[in-house]
N, CA, C and O atoms as a Tinker XYZ file with bonds, in Angstrom:
   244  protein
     1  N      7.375000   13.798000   -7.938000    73     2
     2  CA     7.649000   12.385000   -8.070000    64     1     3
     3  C      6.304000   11.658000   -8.174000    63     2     4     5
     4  O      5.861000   11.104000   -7.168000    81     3
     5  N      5.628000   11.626000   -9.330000    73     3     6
     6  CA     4.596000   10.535000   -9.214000    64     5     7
     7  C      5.121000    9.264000   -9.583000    63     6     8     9
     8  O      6.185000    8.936000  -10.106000    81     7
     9  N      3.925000    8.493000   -9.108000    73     7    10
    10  CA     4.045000    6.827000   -9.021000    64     9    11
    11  C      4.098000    6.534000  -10.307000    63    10    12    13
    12  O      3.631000    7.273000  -11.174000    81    11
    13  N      4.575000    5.616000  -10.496000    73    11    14
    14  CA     4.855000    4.800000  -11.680000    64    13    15
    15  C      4.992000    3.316000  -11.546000    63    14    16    17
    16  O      4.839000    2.657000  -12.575000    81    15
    17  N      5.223000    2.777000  -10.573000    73    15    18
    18  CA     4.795000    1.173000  -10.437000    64    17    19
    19  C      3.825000    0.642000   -9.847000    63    18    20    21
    20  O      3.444000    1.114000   -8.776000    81    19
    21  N      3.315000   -0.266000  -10.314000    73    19    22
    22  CA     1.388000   -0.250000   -9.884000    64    21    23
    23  C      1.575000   -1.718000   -9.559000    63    22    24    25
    24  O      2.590000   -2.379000   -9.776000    81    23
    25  N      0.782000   -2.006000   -9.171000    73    23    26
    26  CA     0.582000   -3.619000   -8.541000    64    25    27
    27  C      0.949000   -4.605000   -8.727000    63    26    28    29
    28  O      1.222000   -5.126000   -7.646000    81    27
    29  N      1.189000   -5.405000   -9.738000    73    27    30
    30  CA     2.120000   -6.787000  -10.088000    64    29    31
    31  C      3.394000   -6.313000   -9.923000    63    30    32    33
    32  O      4.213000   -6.949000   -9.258000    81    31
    33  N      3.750000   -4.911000  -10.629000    73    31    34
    34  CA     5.313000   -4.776000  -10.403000    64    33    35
    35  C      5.879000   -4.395000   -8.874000    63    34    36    37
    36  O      6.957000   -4.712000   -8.371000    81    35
    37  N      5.128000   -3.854000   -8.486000    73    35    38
    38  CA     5.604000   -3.496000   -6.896000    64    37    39
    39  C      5.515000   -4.802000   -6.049000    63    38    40    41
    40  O      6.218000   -4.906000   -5.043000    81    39
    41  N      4.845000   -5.592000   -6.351000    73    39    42
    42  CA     4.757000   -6.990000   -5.907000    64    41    43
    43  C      6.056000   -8.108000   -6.012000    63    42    44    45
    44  O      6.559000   -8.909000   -5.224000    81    43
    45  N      6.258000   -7.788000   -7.132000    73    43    46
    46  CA     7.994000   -8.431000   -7.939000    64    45    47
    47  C      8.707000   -8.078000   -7.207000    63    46    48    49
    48  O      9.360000   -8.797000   -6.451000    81    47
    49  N      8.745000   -6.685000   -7.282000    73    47    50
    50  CA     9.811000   -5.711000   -6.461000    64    49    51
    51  C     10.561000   -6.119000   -5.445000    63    50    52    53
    52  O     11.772000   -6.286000   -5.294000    81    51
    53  N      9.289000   -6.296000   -4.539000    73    51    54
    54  CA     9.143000   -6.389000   -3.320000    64    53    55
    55  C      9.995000   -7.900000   -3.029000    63    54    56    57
    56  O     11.010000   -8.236000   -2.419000    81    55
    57  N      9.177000   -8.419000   -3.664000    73    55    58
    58  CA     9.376000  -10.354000   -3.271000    64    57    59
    59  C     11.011000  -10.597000   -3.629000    63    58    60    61
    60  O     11.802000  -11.114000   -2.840000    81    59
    61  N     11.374000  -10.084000   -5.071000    73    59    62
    62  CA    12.740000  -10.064000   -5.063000    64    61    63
    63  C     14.025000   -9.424000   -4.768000    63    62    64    65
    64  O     15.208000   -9.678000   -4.995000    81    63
    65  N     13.167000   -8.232000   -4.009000    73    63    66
    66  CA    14.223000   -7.374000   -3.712000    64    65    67
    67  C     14.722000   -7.968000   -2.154000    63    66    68    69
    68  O     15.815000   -7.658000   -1.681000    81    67
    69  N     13.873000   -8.746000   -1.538000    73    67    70
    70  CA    13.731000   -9.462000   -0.014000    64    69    71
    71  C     14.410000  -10.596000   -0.432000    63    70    72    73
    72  O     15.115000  -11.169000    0.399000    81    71
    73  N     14.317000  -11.126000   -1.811000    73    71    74
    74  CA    14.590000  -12.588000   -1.941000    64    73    75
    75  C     16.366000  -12.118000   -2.071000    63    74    76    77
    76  O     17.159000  -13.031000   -1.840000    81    75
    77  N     16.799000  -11.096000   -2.337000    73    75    78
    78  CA    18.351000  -11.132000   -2.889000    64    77    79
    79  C     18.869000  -10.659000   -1.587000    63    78    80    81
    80  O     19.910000  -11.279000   -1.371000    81    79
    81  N     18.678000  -10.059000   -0.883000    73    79    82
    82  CA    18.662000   -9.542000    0.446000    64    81    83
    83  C     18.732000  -10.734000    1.486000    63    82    84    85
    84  O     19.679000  -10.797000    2.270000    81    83
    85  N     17.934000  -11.479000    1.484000    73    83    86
    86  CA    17.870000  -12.866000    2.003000    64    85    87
    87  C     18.973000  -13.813000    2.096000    63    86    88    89
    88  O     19.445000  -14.505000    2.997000    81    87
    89  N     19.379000  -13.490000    0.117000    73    87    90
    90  CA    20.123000  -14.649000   -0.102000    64    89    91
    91  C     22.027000  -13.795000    0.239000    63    90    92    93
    92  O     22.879000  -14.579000    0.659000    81    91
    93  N     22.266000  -12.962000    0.115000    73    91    94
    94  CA    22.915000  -12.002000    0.392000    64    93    95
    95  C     23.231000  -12.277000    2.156000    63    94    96    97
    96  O     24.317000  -12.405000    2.721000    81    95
    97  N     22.588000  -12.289000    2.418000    73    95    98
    98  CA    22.824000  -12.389000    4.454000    64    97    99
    99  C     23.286000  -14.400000    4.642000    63    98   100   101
   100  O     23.987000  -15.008000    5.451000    81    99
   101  N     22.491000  -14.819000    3.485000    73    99   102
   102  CA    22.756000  -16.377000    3.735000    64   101   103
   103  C     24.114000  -16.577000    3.329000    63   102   104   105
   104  O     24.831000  -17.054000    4.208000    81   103
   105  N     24.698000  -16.316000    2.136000    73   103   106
   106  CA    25.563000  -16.402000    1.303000    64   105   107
   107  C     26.958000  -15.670000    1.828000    63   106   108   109
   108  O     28.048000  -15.763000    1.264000    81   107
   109  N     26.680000  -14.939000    3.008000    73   107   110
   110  CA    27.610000  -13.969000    3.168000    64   109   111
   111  C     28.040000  -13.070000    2.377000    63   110   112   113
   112  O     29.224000  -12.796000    2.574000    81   111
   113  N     27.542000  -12.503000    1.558000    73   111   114
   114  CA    28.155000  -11.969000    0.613000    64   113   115
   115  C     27.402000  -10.035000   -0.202000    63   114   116   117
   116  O     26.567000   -9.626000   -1.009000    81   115
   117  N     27.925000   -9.776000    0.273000    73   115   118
   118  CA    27.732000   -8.154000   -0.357000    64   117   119
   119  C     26.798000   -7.829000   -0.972000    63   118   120   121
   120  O     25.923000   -7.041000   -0.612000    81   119
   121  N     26.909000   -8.610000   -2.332000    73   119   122
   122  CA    26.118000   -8.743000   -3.729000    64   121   123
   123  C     24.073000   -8.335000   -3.571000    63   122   124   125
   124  O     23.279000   -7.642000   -4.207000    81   123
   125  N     24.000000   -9.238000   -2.368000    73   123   126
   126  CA    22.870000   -9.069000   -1.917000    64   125   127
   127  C     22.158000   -7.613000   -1.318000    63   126   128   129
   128  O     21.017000   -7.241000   -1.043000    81   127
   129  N     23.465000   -7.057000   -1.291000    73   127   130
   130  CA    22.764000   -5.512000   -0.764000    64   129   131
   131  C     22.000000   -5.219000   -2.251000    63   130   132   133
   132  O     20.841000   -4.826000   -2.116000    81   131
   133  N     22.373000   -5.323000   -3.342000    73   131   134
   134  CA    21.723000   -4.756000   -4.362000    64   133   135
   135  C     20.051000   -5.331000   -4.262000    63   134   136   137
   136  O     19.214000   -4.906000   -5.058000    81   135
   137  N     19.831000   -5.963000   -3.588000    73   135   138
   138  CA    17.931000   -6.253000   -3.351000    64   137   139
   139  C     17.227000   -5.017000   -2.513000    63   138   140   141
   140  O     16.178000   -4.974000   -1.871000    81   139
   141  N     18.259000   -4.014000   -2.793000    73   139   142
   142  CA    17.961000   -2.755000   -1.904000    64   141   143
   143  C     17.107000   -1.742000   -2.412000    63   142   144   145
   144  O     16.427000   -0.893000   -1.836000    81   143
   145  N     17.300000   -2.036000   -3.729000    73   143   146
   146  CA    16.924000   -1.133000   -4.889000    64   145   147
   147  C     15.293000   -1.625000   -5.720000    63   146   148   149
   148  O     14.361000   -0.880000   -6.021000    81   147
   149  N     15.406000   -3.040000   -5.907000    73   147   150
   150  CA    14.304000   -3.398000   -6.337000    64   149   151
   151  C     12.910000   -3.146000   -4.931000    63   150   152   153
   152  O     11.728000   -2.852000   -5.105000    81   151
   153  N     13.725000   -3.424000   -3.489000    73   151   154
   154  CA    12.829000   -3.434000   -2.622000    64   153   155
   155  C     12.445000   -1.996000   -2.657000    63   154   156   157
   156  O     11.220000   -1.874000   -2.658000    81   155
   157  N     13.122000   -0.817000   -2.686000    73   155   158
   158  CA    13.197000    0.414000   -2.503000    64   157   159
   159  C     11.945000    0.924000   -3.358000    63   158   160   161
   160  O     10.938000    1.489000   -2.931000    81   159
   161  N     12.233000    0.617000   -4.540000    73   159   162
   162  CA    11.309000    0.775000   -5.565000    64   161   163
   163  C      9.923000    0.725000   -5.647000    63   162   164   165
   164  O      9.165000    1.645000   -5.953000    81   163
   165  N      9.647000   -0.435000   -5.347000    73   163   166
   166  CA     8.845000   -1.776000   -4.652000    64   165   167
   167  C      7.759000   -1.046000   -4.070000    63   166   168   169
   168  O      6.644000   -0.971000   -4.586000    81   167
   169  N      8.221000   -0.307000   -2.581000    73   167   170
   170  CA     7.792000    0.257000   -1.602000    64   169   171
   171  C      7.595000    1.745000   -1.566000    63   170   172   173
   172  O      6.842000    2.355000   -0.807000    81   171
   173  N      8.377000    2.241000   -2.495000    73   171   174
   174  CA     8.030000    3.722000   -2.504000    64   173   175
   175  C      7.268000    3.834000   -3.852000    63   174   176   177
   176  O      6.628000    4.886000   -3.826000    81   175
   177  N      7.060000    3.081000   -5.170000    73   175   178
   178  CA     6.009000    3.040000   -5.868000    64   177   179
   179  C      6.591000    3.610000   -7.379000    63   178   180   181
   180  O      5.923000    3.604000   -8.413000    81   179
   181  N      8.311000    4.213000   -7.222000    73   179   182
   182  CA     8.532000    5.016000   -8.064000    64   181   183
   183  C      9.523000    4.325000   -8.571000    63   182   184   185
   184  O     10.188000    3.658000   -7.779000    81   183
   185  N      9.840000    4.306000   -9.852000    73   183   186
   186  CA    11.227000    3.895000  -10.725000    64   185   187
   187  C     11.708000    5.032000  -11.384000    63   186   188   189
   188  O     11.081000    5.805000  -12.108000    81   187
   189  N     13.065000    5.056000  -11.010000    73   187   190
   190  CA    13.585000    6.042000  -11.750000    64   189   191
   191  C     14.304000    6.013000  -13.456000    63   190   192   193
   192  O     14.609000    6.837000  -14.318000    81   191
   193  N     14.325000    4.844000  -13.311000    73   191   194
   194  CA    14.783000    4.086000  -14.961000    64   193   195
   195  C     13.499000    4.019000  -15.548000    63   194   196   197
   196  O     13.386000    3.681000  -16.726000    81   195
   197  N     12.659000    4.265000  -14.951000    73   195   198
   198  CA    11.321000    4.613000  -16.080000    64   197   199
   199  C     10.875000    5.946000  -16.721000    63   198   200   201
   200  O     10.063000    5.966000  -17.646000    81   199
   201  N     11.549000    7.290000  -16.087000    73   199   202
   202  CA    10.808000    8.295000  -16.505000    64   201   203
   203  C     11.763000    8.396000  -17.731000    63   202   204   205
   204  O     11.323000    9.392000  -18.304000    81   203
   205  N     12.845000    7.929000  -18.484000    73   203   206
   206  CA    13.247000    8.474000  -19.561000    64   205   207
   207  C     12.763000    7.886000  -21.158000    63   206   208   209
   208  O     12.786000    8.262000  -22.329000    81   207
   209  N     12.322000    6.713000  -20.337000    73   207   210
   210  CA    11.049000    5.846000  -21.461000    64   209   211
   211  C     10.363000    5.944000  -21.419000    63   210   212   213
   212  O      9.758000    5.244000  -22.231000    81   211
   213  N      9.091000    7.212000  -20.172000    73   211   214
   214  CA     8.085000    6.813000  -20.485000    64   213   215
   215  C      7.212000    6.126000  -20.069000    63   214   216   217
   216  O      6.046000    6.486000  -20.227000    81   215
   217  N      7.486000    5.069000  -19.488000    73   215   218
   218  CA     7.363000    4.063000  -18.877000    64   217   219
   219  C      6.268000    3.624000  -17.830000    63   218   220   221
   220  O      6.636000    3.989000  -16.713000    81   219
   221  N      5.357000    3.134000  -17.799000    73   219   222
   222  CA     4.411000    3.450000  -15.948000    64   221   223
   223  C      3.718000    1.779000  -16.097000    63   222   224   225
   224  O      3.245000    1.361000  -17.154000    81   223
   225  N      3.781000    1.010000  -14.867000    73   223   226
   226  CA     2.804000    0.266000  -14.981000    64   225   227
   227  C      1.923000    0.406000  -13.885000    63   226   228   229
   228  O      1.358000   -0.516000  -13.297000    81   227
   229  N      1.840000    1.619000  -13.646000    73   227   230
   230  CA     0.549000    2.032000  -12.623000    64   229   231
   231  C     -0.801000    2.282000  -13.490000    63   230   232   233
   232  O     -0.778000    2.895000  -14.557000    81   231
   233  N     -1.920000    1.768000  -12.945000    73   231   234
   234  CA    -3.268000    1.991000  -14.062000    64   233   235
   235  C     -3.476000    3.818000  -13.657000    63   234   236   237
   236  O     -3.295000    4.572000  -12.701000    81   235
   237  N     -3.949000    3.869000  -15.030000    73   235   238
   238  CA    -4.504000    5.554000  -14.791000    64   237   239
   239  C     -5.921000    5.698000  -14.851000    63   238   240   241
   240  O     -6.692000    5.328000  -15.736000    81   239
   241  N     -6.170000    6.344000  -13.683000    73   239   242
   242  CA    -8.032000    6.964000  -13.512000    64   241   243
   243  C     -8.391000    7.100000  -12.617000    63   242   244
   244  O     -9.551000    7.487000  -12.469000    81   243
């Protein structure tokens, strides 16, 4: 499993995966568990909807 999300995006991740999660506990409402995934992501560095594109916005070197 290498990394594949690098700094602005793990940053996004993060902020909106807390922000739906947030709004989810405010809202009462379920929907918000899905900020589980962007946070998940976020924090462990890896996307899995990226390895079939290719995909990395981690810098390489």
């Amino acid at each position: 499993m290498k990394a594949n999300v690098g700094g602005i995006d793990r940053v996004l991740r993060i902020v909106v995966g807390l922000a739906l999660i947030g709004w989810g506990i405010y809202a009462k409402n379920w929907w918000g568990a899905i900020g589980a995934i962007p946070l998940f992501t976020g924090l462990i560095g890896w996307c899995p909807l990226y390895l079939p594109f290719g995909l990395s916005t981690k810098k390489q070197g």
